[in-house]
ZADOGU-721879 format. One record per residue (C-alpha): residue number from 1; x, y, z. Coordinates in steps of 0.25 Angstrom, whole numbers. Layout:
BEGIN
 num    xx    yy    zz
 NUM     X     Y     Z
...
***
This chain:
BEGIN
 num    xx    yy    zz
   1   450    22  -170
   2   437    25  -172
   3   429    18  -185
   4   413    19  -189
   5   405    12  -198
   6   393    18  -204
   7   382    15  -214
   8   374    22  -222
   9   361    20  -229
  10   353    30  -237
  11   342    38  -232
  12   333    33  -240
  13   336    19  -242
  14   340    19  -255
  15   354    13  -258
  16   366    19  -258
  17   377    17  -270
  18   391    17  -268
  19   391    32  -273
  20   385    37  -261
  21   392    28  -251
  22   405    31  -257
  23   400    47  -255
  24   396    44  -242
  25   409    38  -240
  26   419    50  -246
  27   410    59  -237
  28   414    52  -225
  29   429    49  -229
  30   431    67  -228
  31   429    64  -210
  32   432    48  -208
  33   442    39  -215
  34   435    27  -219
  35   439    14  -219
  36   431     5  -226
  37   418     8  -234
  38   407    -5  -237
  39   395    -6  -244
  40   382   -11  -238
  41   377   -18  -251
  42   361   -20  -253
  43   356   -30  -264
  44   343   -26  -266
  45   336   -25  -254
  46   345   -35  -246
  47   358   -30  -236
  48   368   -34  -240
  49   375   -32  -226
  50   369   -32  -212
  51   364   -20  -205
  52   371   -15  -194
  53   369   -14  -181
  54   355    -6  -176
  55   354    -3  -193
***
């Protein structure tokens, strides 16, 4: 079974909201069953999660 992780961040380092990650997500549910789907929350400036590797 092959299974991937991905992140996404906006080109322009604005935010995205949950709108464009859950349309990110129903484009990519037409070619790959997804399992699981999290938020990387930001408050402010600060992560709220740790990067990942070479990120």
């Amino acid at each position: 079974v092959n299974q991937y992780n991905a992140r996404f961040e906006s080109l322009d380092g604005e935010p995205l909201n949950q709108q464009d990650i859950i349309g990110l997500y129903v484009s990519l549910s037409g070619d790959f069953k997804i399992a699981s789907l999290e938020l990387l929350n930001m408050w402010g400036e600060k992560r709220g999660y740790s990067l990942a590797q070479g990120q």
